[in-house]
C-alpha positions, -999 to 999 in steps of 0.1 A, spaced: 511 403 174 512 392 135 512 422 113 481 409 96 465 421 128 462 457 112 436 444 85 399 439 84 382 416 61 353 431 43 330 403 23 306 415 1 272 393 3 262 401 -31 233 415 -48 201 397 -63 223 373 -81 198 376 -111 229 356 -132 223 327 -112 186 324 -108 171 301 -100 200 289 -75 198 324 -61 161 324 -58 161 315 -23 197 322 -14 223 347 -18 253 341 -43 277 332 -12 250 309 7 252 289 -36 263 249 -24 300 247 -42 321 209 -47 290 191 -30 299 200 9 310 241 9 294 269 2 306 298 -18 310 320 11 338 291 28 362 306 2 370 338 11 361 331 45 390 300 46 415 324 24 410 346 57 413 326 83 446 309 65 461 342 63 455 349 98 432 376 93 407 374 123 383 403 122 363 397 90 326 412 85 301 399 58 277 428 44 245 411 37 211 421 19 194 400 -2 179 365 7 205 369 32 185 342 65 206 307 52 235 329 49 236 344 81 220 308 94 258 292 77 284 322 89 265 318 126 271 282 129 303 276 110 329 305 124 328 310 157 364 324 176 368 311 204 369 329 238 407 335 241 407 347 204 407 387 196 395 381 164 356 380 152 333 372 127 304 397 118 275 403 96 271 440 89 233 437 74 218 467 55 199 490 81 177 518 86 194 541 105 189 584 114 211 590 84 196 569 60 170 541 51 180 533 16 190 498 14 230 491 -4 234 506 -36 264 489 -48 301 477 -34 310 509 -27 277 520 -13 274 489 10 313 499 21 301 533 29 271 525 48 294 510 74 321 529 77 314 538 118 321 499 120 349 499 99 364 527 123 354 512 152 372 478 142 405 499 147 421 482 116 448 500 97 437 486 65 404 469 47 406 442 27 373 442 3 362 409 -11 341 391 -30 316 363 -19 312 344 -51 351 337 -62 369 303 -66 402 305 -57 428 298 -32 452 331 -23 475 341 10 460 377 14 497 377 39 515 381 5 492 407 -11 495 428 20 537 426 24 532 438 -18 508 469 -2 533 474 26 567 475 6 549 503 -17 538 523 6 507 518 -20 474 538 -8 456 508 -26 460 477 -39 442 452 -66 451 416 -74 448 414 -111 454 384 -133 461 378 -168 429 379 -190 426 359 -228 418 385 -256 379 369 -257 373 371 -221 381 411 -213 344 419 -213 340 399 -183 368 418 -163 379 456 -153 412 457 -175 440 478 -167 471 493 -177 503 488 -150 539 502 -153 566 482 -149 572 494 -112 531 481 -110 516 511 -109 479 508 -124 479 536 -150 447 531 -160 414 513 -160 382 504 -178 357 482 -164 347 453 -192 357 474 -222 348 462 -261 361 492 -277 390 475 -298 409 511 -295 405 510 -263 417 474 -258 446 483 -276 458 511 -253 450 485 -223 478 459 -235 503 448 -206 520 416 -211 538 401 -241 518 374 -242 496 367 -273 470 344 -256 467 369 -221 479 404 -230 457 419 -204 456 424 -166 421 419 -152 411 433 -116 398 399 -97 375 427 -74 404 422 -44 414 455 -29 436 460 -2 430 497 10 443 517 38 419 526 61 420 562 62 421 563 23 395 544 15 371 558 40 382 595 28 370 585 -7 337 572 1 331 604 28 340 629 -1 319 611 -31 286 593 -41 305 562 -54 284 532 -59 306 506 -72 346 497 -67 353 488 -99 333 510 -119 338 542 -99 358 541 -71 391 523 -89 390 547 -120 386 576 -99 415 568 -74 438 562 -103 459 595 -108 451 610 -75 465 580 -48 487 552 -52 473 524 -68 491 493 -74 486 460 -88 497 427 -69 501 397 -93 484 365 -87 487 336 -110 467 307 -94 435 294 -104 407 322 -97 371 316 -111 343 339 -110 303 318 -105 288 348 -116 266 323 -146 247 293 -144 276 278 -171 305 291 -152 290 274 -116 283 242 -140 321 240 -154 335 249 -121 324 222 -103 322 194 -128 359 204 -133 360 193 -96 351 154 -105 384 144 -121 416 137 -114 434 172 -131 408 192 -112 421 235 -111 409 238 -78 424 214 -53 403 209 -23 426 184 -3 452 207 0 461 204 39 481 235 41 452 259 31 421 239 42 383 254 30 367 252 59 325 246 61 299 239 88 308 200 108 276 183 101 284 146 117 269 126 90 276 86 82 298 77 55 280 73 20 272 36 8 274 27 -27 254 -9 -38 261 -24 -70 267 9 -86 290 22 -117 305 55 -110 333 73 -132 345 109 -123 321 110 -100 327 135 -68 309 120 -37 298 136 -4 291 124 30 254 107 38 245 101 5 227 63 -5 236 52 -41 215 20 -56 224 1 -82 229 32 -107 252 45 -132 270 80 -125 293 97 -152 313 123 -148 287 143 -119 288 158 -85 267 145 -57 258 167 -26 253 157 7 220 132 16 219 127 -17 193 93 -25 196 72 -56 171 44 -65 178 13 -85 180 19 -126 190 54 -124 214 70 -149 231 103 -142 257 120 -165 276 155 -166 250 162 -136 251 185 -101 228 171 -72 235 190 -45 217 169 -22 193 175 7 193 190 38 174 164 62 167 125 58 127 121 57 122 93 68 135 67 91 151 45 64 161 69 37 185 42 25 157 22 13 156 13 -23 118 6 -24 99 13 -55 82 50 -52 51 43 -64 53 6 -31 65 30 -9 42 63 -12 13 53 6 -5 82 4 29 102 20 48 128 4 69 118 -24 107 109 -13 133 129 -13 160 118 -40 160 104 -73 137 78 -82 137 45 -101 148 41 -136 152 81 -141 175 93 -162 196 127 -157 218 140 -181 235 179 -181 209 192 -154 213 208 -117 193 197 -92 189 218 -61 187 207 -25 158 185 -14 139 182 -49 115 150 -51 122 132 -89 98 107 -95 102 68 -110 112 70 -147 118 108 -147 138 123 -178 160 151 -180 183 158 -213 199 186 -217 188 218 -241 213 232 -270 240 257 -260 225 289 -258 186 279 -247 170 301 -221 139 288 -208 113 293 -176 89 267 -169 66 257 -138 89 232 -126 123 239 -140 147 265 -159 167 264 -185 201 284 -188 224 283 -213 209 246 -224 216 237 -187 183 224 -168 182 236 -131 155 218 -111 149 244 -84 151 236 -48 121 220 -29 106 209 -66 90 179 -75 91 161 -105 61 135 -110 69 101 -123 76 99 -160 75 130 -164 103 142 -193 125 174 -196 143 183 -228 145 185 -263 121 169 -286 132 137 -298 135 134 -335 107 105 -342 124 94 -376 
């Protein structure tokens, strides 16, 4: 039996995600599309299953349906597996009716699963994390120390440590100390840990490795809501807390920008993340569609899915999802479309003219002729009209409108939306 047979897997679903509206406004932050084809969930979920951890439970709460809909159809163990895949949703029950409070709280509100499981350990992750990691390693670190728990940390830049818990670590790795996202510069300055001037500080990536009895002593014996704002600081000093080094690429899609970057950075050739590594697959739901065909069209650092129908177009430097349609004329640059769930109708890769092809019918799903998209995310199944414009807004804009949002200068078409023809999105255009 493989030693990683002692641990359970504990993903956290995620709260309202109110960082990533309007992405989230249907969807939890791990049910958020990621590269085109995945969702955010697939990572950790992958990262488990290529570590050979095979009991793994997802706490879910909030627009939880096409999550649990995903997990349901994607990860099912065969019959002559021991291992499982659950979904621990928040419940009523005779000992409480309140609803997760926090990490900590959601843990806690489970722990007669956790003990039933049987698991020596619990391995508490995040839903909402880009990243690639053997948990086998992280555990044989926890097991040489004898460690009561463990957190993978990571070097953190001097501008980013109000993102991150920082912590102070001995040289034998102890964690010494911690303070979630501190700006205090006195503080910062007692929190150095490396000799490096462009990553002095060690940042919690919110993976903890715990053992069992420990972690579900804590949360018995306090009122803890959150891991890394209470339950880390407080264990510090009284158990053995250690920090396990991980150096590989590790992004948080907490923001509209940071989901943006992330998976532009996936369109070209020197992309952090490498998806067609065939060692440490990311697994997602098998959905059987065609091959994508591309007519006539211009692409550059472009990253294409299956199903999709491209038209005599011009894509820069964008990411298209799956089913994605695009008409003849269109233009599409620094862009996410992350495509459609169904075809509707029978040809959906016909390049008729929208306004020939309506009919009195529903608009089509897709893009439509002669639009133009430039620095915009466009959610599954939205309905863009013929000679549609989106530019984007400057850094920093924040905007809420009846058909789209703007984040960070970032437009996000929302999912479902449509966009009439001609209708234009952005900045207004000097007239000079």
């Amino acid at each position: 039996m493989s030693s990683m047979d002692k641990v359970l897997a504990v993903i956290l679903g995620g709260g309202r995600g109110s960082r990533l509206q309007p992405l989230t406004s249907v969807r939890s932050k791990p049910a958020v599309p990621i590269a085109g084809k995945y969702r955010l969930i697939d990572i950790p979920m992958s990262n488990c299953i290529n570590s050979g951890i095979y009991k793994i439970a997802i706490l879910t709460q909030f627009n939880s349906v096409s999550l649990h809909r995903h997990i349901t159809r994607t990860y099912q163990f065969d019959a002559f597996h021991t291992g499982w895949v659950q979904i621990w949703a928040a419940e009523q029950t005779t000992h409480t009716a309140d609803w997760y409070q926090g990490t900590a709280d959601a843990v806690r509100k489970q722990m007669f699963e956790i003990r039933s499981s049987r698991a020596q350990h619990v391995l508490i992750l995040a839903g909402d994390h880009l990243y690639r990691m053997d948990y086998e390693k992280m555990a044989q670190f926890h097991w040489d120390n004898d460690a009561d728990i463990t957190v993978a940390v990571q070097p953190v830049r001097k501008d980013e440590t109000d993102r991150y818990g920082i912590l102070k670590r001995s040289g034998d790795c102890v964690i010494e100390r911690f303070a979630e996202k501190p700006k205090d510069p006195q503080v910062l300055a007692e929190l150095v840990s490396r000799d490096d001037e462009e990553r002095p500080y060690l940042g919690s990536m919110g993976i903890y490795l715990f053992k069992t009895e420990v972690l579900l002593k804590i949360l018995a014996e306090t009122t803890f809501d959150d891991f890394g704002n209470h339950v880390i600081p407080y264990a510090i000093g009284n158990k053995k807390v250690y920090g396990y080094d991980f150096e590989g690429y590790w992004e948080d899609i907490g923001t509209i920008r940071s989901f943006y970057d992330t998976n532009l950075a996936l369109t070209g050739p020197d992309t952090p993340f490498n998806f067609f590594d065939q060692t440490s697959p990311i697994y997602s739901r098998a959905r059987f569609l065609p091959g994508s065909t591309i007519e006539n069209a211009t692409m550059d650092r472009v990253l294409m899915t299956d199903g999709c129908c491209i038209h005599n177009a011009e894509i820069r430097h964008s990411l298209i999802g799956l089913r994605s349609q695009i008409r003849s004329g269109v233009r599409i640059i620094d862009s996410i479309l992350m495509g459609a769930d169904y075809y509707d109708r029978d040809s959906a890769c016909s390049d008729s003219d929208i306004d020939d092809d309506l009919n009195g019918k529903q608009m089509p799903l897709g893009i439509g002729n002669g639009s133009y998209i430039e620095g915009a995310i466009l959610d599954k199944n939205v309905r863009i009209g013929r000679g549609v414009t989106i530019r984007p807004f400057p850094r920093g804009t924040e905007m809420d409108e009846e058909l789209f949002s703007v984040r960070d200068g970032i437009v996000v078409i929302p999912k479902n939306t449509v966009l009439p023809n001609g209708m234009y999105i952005g900045p207004i255009l000097n007239q000079d």
